[in-house]
Backbone as CSV, one residue per row, in Angstrom:
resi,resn,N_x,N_y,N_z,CA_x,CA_y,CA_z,C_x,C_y,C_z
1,UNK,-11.208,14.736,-18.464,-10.567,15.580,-17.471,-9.685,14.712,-16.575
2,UNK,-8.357,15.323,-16.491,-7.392,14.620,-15.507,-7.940,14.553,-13.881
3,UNK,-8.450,13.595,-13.166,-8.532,13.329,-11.733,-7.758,14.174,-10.755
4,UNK,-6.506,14.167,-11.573,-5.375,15.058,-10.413,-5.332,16.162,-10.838
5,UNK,-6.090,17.257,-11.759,-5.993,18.285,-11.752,-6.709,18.916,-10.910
6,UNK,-8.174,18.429,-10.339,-9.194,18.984,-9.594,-8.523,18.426,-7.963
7,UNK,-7.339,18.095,-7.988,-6.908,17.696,-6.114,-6.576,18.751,-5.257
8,UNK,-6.678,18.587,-4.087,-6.291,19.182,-2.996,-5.163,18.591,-2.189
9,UNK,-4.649,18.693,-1.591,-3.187,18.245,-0.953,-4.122,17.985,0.593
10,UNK,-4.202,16.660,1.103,-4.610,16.256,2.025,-3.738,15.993,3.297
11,UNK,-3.574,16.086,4.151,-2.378,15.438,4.916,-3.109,14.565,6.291
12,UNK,-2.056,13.472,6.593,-3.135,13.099,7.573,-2.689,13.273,9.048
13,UNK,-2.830,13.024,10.132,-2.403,13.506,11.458,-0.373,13.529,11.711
14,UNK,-0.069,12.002,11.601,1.557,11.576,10.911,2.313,12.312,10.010
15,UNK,1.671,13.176,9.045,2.225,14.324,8.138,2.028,13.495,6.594
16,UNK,1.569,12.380,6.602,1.403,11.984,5.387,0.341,11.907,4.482
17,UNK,0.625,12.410,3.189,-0.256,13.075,2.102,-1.385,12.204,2.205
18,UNK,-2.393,11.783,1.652,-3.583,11.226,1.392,-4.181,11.320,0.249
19,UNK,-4.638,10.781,-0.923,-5.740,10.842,-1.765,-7.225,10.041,-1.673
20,UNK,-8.056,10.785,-2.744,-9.111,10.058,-2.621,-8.848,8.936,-3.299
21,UNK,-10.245,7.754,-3.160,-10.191,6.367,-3.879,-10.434,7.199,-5.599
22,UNK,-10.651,7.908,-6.034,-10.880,8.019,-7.349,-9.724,8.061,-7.776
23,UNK,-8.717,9.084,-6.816,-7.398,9.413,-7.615,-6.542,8.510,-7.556
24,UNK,-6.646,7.494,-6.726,-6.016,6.286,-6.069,-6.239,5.637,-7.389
25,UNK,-7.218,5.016,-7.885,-7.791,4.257,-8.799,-7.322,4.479,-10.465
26,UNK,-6.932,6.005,-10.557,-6.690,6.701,-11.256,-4.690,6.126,-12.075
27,UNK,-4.326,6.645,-10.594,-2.819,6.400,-10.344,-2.172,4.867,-10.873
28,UNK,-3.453,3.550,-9.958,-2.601,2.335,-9.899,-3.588,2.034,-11.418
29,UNK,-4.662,2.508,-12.143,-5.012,1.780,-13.025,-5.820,0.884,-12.989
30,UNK,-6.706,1.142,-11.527,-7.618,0.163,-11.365,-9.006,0.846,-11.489
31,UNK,-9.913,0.249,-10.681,-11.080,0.986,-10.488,-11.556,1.184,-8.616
32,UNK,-12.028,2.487,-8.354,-12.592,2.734,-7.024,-13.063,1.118,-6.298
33,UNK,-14.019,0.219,-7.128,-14.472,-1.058,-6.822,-13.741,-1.932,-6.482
34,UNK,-12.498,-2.048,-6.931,-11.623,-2.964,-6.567,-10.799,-2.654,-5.680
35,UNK,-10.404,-0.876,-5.319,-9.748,-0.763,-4.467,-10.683,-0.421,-2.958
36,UNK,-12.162,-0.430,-3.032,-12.740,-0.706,-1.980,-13.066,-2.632,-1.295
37,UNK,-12.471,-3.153,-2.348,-12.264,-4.640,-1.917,-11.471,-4.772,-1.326
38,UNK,-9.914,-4.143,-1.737,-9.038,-4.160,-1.043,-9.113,-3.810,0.225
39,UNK,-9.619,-3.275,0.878,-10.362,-2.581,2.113,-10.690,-3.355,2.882
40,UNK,-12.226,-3.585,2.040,-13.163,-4.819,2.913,-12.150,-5.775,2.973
41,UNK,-11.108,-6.379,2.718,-10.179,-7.732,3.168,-9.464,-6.979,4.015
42,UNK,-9.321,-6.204,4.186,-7.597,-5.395,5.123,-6.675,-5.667,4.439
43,UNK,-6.079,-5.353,3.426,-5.342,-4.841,2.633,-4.880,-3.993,2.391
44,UNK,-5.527,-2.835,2.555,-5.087,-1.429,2.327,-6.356,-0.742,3.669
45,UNK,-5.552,-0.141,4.317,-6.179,0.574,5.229,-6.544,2.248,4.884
46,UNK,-7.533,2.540,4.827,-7.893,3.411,4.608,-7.992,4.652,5.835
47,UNK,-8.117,6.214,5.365,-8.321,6.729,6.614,-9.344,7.911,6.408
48,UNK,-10.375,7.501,6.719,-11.431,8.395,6.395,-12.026,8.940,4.990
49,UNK,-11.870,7.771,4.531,-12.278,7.837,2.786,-11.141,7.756,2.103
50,UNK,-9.907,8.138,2.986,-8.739,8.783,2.019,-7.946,7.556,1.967
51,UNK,-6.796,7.569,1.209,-5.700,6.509,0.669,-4.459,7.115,0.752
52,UNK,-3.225,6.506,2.521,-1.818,6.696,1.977,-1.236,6.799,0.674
53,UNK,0.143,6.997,0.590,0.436,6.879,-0.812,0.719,5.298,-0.568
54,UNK,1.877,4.939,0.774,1.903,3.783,1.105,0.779,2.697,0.534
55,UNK,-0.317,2.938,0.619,-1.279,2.146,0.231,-1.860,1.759,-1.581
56,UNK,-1.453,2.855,-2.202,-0.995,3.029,-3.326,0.165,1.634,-3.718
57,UNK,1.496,1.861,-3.002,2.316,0.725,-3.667,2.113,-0.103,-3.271
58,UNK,1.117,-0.516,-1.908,0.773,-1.860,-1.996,-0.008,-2.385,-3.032
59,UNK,-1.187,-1.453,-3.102,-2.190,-2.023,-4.387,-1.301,-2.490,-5.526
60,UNK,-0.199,-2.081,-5.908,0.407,-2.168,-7.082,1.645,-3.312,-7.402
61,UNK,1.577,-2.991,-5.845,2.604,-4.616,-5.573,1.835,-6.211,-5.566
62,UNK,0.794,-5.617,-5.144,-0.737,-6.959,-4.855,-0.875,-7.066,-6.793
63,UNK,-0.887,-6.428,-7.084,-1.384,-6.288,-8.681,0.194,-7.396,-9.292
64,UNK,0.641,-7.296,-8.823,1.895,-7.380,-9.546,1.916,-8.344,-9.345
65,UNK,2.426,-9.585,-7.726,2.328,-10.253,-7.559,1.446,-11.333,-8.068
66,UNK,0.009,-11.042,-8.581,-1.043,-11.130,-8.780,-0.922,-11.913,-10.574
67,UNK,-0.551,-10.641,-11.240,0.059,-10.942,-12.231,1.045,-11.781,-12.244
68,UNK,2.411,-11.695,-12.155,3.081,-12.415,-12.089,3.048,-13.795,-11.841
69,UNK,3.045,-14.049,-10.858,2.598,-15.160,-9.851,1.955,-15.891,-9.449
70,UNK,0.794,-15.531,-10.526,-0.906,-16.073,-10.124,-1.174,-16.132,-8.473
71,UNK,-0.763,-15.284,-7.421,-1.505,-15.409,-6.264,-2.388,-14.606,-6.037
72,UNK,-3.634,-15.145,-5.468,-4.770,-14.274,-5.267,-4.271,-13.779,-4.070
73,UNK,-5.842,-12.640,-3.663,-5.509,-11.334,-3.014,-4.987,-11.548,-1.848
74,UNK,-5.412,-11.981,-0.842,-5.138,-12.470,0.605,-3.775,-13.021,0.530
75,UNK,-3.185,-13.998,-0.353,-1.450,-14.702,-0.721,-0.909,-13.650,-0.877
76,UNK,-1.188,-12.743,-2.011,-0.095,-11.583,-2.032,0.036,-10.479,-0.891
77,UNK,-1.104,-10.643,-0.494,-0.975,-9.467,0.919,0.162,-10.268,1.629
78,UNK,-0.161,-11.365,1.899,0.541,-12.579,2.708,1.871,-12.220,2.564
79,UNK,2.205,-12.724,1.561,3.664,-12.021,1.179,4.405,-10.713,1.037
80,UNK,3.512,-10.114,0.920,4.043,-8.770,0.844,4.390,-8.499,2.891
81,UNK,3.298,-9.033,3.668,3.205,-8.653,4.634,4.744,-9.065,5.480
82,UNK,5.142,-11.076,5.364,6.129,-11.501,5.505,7.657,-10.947,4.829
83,UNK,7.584,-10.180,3.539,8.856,-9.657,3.091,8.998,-8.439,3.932
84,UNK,8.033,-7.442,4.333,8.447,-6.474,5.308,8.806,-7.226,6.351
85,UNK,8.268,-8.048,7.280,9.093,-8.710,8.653,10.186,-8.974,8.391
86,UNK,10.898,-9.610,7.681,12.031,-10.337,7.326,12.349,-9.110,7.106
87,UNK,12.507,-8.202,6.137,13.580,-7.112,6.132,13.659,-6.419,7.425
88,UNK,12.521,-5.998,8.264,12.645,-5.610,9.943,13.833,-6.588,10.778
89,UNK,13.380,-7.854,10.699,14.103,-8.637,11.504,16.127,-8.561,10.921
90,UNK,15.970,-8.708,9.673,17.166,-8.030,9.004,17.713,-6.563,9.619
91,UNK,16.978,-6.013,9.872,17.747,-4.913,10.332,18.216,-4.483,11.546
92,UNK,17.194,-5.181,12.188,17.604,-5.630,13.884,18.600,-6.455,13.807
93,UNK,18.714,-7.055,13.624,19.752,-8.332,12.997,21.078,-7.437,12.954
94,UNK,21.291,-6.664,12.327,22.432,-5.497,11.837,22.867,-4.644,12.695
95,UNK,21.226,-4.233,13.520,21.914,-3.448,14.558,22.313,-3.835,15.468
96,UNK,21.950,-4.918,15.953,22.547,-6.129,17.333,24.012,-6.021,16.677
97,UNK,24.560,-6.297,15.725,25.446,-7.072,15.042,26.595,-5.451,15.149
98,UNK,25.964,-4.498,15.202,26.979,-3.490,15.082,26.977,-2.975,16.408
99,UNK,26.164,-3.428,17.652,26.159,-2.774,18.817,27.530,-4.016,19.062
100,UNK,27.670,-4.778,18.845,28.541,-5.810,19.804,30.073,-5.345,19.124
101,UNK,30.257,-4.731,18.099,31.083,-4.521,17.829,32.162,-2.975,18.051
């Protein structure tokens, strides 16, 4: 039986959807166990059992990196965490850059 046939459409306070860790697990190809590790490190923040989708492409980006790259879990968070700053600071960067103009 498909996981996502038995779902409900969750939303969370912000307006954004939510799944459970099964369907989560389901989606990136992992297992519930590994994506409750992800957790216990702060990796993926959870919200009341439930899983952003956001949290979804991290798992999958951590996976990837992971693969790729041989960095374990905490390095790829690492990085993943530093490529969002740098694109923030990039964009501030842009908007300073277009206010002066």
């Amino acid at each position: 039986m498909n996981p996502m046939s038995l779902s409900r459409v969750v939303v969370s306070r912000e307006g954004e959807r939510l799944i459970t860790f099964q369907q989560a697990a389901y989606l990136t190809q992992t297992s519930v166990v590994i994506l409750e590790r992800f957790a216990d490190l702060g990796l993926i923040e959870p919200i009341e059992s439930m899983l952003r989708l956001s949290d979804l492409t991290r798992v999958m980006q951590i996976i990837r990196l992971r693969q790729d790259l041989g960095l374990n879990l905490v390095g790829a968070a690492i990085a993943l965490d530093m490529a969002a700053e740098i694109a923030q600071l990039k964009a501030q960067i842009r908007a300073l850059q277009q206010k002066q103009f």
